[in-house]
C-alpha positions as a printed Julia matrix, in Angstrom:
102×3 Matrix{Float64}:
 144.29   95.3    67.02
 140.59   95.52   67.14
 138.71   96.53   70.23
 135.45   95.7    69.49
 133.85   92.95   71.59
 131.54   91.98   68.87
 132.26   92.11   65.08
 129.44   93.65   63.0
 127.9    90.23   61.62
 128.15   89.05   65.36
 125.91   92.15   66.59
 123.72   91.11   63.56
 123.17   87.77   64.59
 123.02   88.61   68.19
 120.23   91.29   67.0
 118.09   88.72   65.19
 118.38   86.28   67.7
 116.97   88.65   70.49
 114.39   89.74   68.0
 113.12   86.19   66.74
 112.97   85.48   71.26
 111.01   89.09   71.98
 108.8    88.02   68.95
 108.15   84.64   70.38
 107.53   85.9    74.32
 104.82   88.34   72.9
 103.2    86.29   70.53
 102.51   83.59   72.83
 102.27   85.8    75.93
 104.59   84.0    77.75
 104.32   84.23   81.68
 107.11   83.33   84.29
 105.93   80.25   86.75
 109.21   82.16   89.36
 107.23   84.82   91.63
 109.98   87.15   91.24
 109.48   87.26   87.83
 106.45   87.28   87.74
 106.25   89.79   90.22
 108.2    92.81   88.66
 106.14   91.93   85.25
 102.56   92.55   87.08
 104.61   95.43   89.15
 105.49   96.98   85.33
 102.2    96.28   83.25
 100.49   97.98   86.12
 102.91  101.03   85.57
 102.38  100.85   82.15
  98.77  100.99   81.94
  99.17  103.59   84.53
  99.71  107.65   84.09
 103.68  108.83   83.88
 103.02  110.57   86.67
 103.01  107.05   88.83
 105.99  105.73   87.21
 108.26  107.29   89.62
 106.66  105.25   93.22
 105.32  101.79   92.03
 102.97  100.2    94.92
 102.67   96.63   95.32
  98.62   97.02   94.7
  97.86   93.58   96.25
 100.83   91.58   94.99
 101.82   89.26   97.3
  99.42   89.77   99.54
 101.24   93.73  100.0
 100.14   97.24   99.81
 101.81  100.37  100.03
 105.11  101.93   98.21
 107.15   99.06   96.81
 110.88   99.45   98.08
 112.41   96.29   97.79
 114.32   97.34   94.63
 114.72  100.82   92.46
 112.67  102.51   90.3
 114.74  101.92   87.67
 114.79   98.27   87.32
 110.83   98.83   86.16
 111.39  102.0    83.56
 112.73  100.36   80.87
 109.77   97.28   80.38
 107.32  100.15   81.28
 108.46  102.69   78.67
 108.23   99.3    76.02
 104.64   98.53   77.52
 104.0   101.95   76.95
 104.86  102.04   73.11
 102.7    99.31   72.59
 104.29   96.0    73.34
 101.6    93.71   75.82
 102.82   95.23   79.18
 103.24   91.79   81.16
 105.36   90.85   78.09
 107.92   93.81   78.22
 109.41   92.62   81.66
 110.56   89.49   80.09
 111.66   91.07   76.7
 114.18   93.57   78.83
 115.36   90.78   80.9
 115.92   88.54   77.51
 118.12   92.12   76.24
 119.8    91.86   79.69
């Protein structure tokens, strides 16, 4: 009995399929319209385009009408589209390719 949840040709597929979507969302720099989305992908391109040494305390930097440290959810949830940003893919873009791989 096999334990894998996906068989290799699956993963391939499943691999294509998330690269042919990421491919799309950054060549026609695709924006949310839901504020929340929209929201964590300004929140991330503006810690991408920022030092390393701000990753670690994102600020809200006038979202929203806000200021100040931005607490209402982990660091965390911004690493992974700012590390992408980072290596070159557009930075408002990453957010939504990471919540595509989610």
């Amino acid at each position: 009995m096999s334990t894998r949840l996906l068989s290799p040709a699956e993963t391939r597929i499943w691999a294509a399929c998330f690269a042919v979507v990421a491919i799309v969302l950054v060549l026609t720099r695709f924006t949310s319209a839901d504020p929340d989305s929209a929201l964590h992908a300004a929140l991330s391109a503006r810690l991408a385009d920022g030092p390393v040494s701000g990753w670690i305390a994102p600020e809200w930097w006038g979202e929203w009408n806000s200021t100040g440290l931005y607490r209402e959810h982990p660091v965390g949830v911004f690493l992974l589209p700012v590390v992408l940003g980072a290596l070159g893919v557009p930075t408002v873009q990453a957010s939504y390719v990471v919540g595509v791989g989610a």
